[in-house]
N, C-alpha and C positions, 0 to 999 in steps of 0.2 A: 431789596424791599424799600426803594427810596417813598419817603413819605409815608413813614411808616414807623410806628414805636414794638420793637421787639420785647418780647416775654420770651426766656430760654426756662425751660426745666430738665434739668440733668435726669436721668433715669437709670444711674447709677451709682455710690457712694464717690466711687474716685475719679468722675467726668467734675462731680460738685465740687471736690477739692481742688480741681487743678482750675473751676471758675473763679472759687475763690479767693486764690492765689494768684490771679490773672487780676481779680479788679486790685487786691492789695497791692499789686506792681506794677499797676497803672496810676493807682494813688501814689505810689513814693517817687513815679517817673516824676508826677506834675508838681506836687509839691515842694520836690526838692528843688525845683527851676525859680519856685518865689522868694523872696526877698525876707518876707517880713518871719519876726520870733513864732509865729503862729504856724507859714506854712515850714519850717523846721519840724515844731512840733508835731506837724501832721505826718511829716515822710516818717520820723521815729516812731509815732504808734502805730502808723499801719508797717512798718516793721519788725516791732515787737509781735502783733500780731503773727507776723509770718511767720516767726520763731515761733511762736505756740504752735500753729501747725504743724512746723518740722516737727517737733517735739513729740506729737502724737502722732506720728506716720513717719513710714519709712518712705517718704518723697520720691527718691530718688531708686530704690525698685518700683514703686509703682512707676514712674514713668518708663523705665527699663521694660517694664511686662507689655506697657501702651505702645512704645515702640515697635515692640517684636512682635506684636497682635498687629499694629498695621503693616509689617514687614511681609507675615503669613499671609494678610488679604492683597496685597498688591503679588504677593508670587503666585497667586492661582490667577489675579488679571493679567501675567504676563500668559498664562495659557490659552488666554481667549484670543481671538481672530479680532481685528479689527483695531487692535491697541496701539497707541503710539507707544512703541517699543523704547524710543531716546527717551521719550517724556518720564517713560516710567522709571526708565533706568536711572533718571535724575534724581527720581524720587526718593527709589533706594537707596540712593549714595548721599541723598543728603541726611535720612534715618541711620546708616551707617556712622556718617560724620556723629551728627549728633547724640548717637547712643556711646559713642568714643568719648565723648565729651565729657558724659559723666560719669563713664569710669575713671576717667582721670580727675576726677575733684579729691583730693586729698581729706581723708577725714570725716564727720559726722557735717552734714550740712548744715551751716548756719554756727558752727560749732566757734567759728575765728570772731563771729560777732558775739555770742554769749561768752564767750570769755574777758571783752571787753571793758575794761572798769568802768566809763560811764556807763554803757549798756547794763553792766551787770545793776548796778544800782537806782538806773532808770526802772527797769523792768521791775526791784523789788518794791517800789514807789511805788509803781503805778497800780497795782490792786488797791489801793487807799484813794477813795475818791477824792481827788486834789492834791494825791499825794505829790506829785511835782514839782510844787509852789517853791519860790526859791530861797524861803527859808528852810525848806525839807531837802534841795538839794543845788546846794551855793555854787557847787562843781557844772550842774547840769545849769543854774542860771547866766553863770558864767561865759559858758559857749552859746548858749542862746543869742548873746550879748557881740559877739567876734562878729568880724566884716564877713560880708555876705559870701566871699569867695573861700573864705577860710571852712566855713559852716557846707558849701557847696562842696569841696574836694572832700570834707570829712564824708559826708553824706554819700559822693561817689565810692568812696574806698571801699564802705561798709556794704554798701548796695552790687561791688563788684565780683565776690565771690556767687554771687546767687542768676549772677547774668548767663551762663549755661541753662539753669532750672528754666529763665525766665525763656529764651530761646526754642525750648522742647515744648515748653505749655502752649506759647503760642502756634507752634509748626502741629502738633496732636489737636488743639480746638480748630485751628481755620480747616484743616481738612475734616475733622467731621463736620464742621458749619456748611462748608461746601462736599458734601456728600451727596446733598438730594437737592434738588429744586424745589421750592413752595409751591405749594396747590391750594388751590380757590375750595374754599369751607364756607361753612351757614350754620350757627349757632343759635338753634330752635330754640324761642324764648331766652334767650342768654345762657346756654347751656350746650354743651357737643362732649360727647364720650366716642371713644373709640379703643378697641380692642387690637394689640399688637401683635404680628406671629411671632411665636415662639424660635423658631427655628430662624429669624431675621436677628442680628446681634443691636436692636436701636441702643443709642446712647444719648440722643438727645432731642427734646422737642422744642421748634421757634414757632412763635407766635408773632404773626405779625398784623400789625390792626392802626389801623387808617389813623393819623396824628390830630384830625380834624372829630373824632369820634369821641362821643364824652363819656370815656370806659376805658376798665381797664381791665387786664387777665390773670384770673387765679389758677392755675394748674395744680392736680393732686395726680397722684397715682403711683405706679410703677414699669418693672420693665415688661408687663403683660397687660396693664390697658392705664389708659388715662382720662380726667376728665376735666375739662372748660367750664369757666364760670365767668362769665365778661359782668363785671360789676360799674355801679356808677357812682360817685360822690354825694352825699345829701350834704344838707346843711347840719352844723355841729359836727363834722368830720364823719357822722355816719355813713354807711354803704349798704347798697342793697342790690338783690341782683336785676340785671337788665328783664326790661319787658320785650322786648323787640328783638326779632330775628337780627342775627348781626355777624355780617361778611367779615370773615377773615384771612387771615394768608398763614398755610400751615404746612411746616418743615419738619418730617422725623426723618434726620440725621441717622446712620449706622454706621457704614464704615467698618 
């Protein structure tokens, strides 16, 4: 979809977790590469973030269940005619590998960070708007303050237990992303619904729409229909929806 601004909508609780666990470990990958006290601070919040997830989900069965669901749909594609038989078998053995992977993480995930005295007292900080400031935590301004490389490997260490999770998210989302091909849509008056079959497992819907177009995409629904609303900016930050029939490019993903 080059030239093109994507809109994804999860169509199921645990497609949405593992997105949002995908941009939080994309935020600590970039963050943690910058230099200055701020993007520190950035890799440590969307850290602690991810700790609050673990914290409300068992992570790491869900991905165990995501796994073996796409394990079951590639053993009925090995029954089909026409399959590249290696290709798939590659497939396998790397869902093999990686579901290995996290049975061997030792412990509650995330569990060797929350134990950590600065983290622990980061994390009890931070529900207090500004609680951070380095008079609230002289420990945490402290290392703020350390040469860039010292602040870097910490950051690596902390971020290194979670690189299996981070591995599995991205191998479970790029294949459902690549599951379907986009097809050409038309959004009557800035609006398109559509009804999904039951008996198809979707998990996720893209939206792709022209980068030169002055809109953008709201998606509602669920895993039996959904519906578009390509809105435009007014002035004072208001929005309103599109007048105009409006071409889009539309992916539902299954898998």
């Amino acid at each position: 979809m080059n030239g093109h601004i994507i809109y994804e909508f999860p169509l199921n609780e645990r497609i949405r977790t593992f997105i949002r666990l995908e941009k939080l470990f994309q935020q600590v990958s970039h963050f943690s590469k910058g230099a200055s006290e701020w993007d520190s601070r950035a890799s440590i919040e969307s850290l602690l973030d991810i700790l609050t997830i673990f914290s409300r989900s068992d992570i790491r069965s869900e991905l165990l269940k995501e796994l073996e669901r796409h394990y079951k749909v590639l053993a009925r594609l090995a029954r089909s005619h026409g399959i590249d038989r290696e290709k798939l078998q590659e497939v396998i053995d790397e869902i093999d590998a990686l579901s290995q992977q996290l049975r061997d993480i030792n412990g509650k995930l995330g569990s060797q960070l929350s134990s950590d005295g600065l983290f622990k007292s980061i994390a009890q900080r931070s529900t207090i708007p500004g609680g951070t400031c380095s008079f609230d935590l002289p420990y945490y301004h402290y290392w703020l303050q350390r040469p860039v490389s010292e602040r870097q490997q910490d950051l690596n260490l902390w971020v290194e237990p979670f690189l299996a999770v981070m591995k599995v998210i991205d191998f479970i989302l790029d294949t459902i992303r690549h599951s379907a091909l986009p097809e050409e849509a038309v959004a009557q008056a800035g609006f398109f619904q559509e009804n999904l079959d039951k008996a198809l497992p979707y998990q996720l819907i893209r939206i792709g729409l022209a980068a030169d177009q002055p809109y953008f995409a709201e998606v509602s629904g669920g895993k039996h229909r959904f519906s578009i609303r390509f809105l435009e900016l007014l002035q004072d930050s208001k929005v309103q929806q599109a007048t105009d029939n409006i071409p889009f490019l539309l992916t539902k993903c299954q898998f």
